[in-house]
N, C-alpha and C positions, 0 to 999 in steps of 0.2 A: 425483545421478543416477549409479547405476554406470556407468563405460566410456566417459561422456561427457563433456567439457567443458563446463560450463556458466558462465555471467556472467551475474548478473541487475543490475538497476539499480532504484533504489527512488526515488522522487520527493516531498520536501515540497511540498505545494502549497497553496492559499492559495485555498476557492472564495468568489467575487464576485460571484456572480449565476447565474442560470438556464443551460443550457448545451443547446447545440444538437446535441451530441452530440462525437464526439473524431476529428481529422482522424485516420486510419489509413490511408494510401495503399497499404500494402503489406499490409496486412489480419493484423499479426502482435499485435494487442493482443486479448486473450480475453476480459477482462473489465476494465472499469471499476466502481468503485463509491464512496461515500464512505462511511466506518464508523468507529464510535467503539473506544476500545481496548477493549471490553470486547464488543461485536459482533467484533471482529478476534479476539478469541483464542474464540469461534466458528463460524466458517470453515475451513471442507475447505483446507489449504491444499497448494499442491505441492510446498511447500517446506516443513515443518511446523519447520523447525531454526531458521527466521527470524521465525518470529511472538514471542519474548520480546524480537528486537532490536527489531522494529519496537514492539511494544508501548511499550518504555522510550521509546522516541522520541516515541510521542503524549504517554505521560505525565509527562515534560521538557517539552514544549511547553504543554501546560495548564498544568502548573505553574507556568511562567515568568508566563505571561498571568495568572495569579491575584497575581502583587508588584504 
């Protein structure tokens, strides 16, 4: 984003079961969702510069889980 500082933070996470929704106290999360790396690189994203890091990352972690 021009002009402004921005920090984003990206989270592996591991889902377990059904979910009740996501505590947001402060009402600053927009979207949750869960997608596979090939739904992820079709996604409007705001950040369009981060989708080939994130993608590497699903597809390192499949990987792995497939030895």
């Amino acid at each position: 984003m021009k002009g402004i500082k921005v920090k984003t933070h990206y989270f592996r996470v591991k889902k377990i079961g059904e979910s009740k929704g996501v505590n947001d106290p402060d009402k600053i999360i927009e979207e949750v969702e869960w997608k596979s790396s090939s739904e992820l690189e079709m996604v409007e994203h705001a950040y369009p510069e981060d989708i080939e890091f994130l993608v590497n990352i699903i597809r390192t972690e499949q990987k792995r889980k497939k030895r």
